[in-house]
MMTF fields as JSON, N, C-alpha, C and O atoms, coordinates in Angstrom:
{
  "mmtfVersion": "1.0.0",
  "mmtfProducer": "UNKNOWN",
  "numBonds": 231,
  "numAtoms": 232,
  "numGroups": 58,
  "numChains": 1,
  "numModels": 1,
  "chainsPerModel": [1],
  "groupsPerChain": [58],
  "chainIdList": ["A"],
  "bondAtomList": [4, 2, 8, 6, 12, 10, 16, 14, 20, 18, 24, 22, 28, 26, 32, 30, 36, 34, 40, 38, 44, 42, 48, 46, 52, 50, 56, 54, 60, 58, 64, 62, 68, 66, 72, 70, 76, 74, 80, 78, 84, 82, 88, 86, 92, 90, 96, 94, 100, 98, 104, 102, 108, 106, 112, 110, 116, 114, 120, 118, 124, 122, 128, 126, 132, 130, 136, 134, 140, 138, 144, 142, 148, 146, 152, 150, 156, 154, 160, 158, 164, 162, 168, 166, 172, 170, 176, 174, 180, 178, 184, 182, 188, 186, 192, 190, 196, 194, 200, 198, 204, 202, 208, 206, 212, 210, 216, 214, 220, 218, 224, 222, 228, 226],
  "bondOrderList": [1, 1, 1, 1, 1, 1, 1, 1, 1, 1, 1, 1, 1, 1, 1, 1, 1, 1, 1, 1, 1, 1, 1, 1, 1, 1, 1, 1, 1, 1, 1, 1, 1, 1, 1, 1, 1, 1, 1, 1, 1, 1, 1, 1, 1, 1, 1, 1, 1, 1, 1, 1, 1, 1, 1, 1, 1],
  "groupList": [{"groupName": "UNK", "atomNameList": ["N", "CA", "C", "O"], "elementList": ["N", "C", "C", "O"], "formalChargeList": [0, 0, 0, 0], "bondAtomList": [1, 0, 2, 1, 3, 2], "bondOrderList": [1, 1, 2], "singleLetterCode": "X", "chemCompType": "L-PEPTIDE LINKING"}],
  "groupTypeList": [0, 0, 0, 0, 0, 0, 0, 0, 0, 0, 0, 0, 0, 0, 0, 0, 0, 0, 0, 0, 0, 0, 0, 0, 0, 0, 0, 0, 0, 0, 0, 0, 0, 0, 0, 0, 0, 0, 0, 0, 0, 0, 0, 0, 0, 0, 0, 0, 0, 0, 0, 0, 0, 0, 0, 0, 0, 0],
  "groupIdList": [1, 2, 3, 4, 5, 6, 7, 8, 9, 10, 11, 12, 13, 14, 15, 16, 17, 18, 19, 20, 21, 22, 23, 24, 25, 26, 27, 28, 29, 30, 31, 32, 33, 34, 35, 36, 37, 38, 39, 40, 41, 42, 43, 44, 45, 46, 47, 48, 49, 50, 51, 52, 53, 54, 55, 56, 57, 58],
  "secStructList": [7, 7, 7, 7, 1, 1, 1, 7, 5, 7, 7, 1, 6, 6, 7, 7, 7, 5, 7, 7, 7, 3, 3, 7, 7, 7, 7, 6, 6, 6, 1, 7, 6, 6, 7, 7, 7, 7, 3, 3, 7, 7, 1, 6, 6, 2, 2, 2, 2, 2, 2, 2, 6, 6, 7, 7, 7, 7],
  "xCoordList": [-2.527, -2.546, -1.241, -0.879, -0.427, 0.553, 0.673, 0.692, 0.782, 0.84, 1.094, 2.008, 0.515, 0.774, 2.266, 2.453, 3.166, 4.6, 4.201, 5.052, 3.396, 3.296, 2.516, 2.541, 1.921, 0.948, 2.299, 3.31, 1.854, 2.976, 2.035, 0.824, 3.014, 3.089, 3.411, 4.547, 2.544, 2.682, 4.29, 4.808, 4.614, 6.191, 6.178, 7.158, 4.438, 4.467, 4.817, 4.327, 6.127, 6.989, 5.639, 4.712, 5.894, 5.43, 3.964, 3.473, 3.844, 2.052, 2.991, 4.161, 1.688, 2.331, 0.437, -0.172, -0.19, -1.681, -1.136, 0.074, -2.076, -1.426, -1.417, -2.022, -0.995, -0.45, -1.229, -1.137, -2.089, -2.87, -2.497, -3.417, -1.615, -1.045, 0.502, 1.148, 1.123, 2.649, 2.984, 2.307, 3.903, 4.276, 5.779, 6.668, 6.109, 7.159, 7.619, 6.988, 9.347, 10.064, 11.166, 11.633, 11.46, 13.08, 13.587, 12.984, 14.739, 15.463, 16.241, 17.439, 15.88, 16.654, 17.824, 18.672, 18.09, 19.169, 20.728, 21.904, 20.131, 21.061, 21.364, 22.38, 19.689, 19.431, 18.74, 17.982, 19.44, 18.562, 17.232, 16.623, 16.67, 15.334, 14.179, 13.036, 15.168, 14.545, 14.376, 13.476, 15.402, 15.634, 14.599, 14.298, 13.873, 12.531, 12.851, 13.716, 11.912, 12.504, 10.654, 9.859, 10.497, 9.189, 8.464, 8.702, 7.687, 7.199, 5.723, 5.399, 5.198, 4.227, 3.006, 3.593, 1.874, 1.205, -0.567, -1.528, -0.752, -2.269, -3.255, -2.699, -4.576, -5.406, -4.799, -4.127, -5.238, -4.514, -3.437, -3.506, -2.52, -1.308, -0.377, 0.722, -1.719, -1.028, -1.097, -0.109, -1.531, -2.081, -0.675, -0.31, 0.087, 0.61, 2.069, 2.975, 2.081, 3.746, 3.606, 4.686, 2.593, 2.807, 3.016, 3.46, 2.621, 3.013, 4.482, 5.206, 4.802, 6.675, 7.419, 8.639, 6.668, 8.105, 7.393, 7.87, 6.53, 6.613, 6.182, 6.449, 5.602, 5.171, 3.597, 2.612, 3.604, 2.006, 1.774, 2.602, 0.541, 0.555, -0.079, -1.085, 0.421, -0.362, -0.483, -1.04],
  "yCoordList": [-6.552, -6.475, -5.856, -4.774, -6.582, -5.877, -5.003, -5.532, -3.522, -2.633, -3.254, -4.074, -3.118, -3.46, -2.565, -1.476, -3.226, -2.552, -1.596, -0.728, -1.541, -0.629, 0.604, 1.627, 0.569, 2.172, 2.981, 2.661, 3.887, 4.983, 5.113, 4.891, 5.635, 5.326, 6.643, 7.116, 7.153, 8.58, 8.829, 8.259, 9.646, 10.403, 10.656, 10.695, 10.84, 11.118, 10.086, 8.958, 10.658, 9.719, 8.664, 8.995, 7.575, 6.643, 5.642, 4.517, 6.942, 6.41, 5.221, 5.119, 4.483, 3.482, 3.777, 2.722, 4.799, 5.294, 5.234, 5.285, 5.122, 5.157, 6.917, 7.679, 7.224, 8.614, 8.798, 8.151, 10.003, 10.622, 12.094, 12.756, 12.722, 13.664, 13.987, 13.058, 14.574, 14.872, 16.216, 17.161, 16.506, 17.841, 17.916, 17.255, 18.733, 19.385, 20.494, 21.373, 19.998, 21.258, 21.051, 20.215, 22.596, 22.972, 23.627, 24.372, 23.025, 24.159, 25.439, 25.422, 26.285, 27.632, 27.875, 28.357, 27.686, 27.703, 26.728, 26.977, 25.693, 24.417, 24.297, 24.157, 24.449, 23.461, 25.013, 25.913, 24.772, 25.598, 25.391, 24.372, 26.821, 26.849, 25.598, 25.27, 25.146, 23.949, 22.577, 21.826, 22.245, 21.133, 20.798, 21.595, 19.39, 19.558, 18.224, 17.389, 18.245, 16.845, 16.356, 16.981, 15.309, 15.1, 14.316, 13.109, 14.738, 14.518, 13.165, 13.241, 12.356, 12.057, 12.225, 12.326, 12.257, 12.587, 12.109, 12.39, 11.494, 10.599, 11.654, 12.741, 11.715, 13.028, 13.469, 14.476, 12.356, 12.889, 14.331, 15.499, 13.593, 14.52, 15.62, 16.17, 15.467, 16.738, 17.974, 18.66, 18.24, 19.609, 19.818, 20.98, 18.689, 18.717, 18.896, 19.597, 18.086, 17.943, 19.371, 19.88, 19.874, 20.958, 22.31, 23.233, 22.451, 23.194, 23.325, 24.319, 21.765, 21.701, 21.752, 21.608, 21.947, 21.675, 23.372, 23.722, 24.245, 25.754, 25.348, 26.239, 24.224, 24.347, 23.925, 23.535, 24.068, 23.916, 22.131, 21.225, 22.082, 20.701, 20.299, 20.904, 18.984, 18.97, 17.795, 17.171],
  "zCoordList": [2.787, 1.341, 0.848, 1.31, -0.191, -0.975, -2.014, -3.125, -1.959, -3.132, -4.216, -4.137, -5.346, -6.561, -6.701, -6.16, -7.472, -7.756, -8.852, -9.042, -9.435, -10.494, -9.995, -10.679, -9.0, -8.527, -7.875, -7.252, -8.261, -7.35, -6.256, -6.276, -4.972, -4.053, -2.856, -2.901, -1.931, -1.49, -0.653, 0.308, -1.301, -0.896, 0.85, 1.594, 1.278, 2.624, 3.521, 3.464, 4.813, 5.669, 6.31, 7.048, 5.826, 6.836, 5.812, 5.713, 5.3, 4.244, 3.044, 2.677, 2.755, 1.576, 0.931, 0.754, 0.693, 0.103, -1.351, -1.569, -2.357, -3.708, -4.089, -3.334, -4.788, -4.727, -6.149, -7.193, -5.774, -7.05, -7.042, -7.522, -6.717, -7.171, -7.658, -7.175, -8.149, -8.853, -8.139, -8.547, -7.141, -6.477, -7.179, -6.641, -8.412, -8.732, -7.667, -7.08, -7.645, -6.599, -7.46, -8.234, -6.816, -7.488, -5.687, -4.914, -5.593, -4.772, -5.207, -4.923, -5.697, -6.275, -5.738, -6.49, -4.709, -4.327, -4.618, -4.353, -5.201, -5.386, -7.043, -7.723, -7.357, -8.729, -9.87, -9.507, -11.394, -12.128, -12.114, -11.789, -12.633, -12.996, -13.566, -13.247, -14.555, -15.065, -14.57, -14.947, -13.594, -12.642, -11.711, -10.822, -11.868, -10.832, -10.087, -10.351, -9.072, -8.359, -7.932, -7.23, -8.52, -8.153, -7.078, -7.08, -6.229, -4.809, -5.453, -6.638, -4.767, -5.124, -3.736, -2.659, -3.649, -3.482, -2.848, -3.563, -1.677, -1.847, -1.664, -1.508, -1.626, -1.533, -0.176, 0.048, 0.795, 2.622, 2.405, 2.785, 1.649, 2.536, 1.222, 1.144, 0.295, -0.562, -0.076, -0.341, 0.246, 1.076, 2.194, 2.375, 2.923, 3.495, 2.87, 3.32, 1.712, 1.488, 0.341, 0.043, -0.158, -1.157, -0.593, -1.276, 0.943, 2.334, 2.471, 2.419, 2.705, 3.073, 1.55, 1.471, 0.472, -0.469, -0.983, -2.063, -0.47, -1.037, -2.631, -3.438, -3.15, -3.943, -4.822, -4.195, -6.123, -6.134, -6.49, -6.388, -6.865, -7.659, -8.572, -8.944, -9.263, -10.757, -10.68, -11.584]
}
């Protein structure tokens, strides 16, 4: 089966799951406060990528 082009699509290496979560990161070190870089998310592996990016999710 082919993903619809319009579902987002999980950020996690290797998954193509449709992504029902949004993981905002900032690197503090690189980027201001306000600067976010957004992760996406399937139920599986939020837990996992909100682990590796130190941050929460919405």
């Amino acid at each position: 089966m082919v993903p619809d082009p319009e579902t987002p699509i999980c950020s996690a290496k290797g998954c193509r799951a449709a992504a029902v979560w949004v993981l905002a990161w900032n690197n503090p070190k690189v980027h201001t406060p306000e600067r976010r870089k957004t992760w996406l998310a399937c139920e599986e592996h939020r837990e996992h990528l909100s682990q590796f990016l130190g941050c929460g999710a919405f």
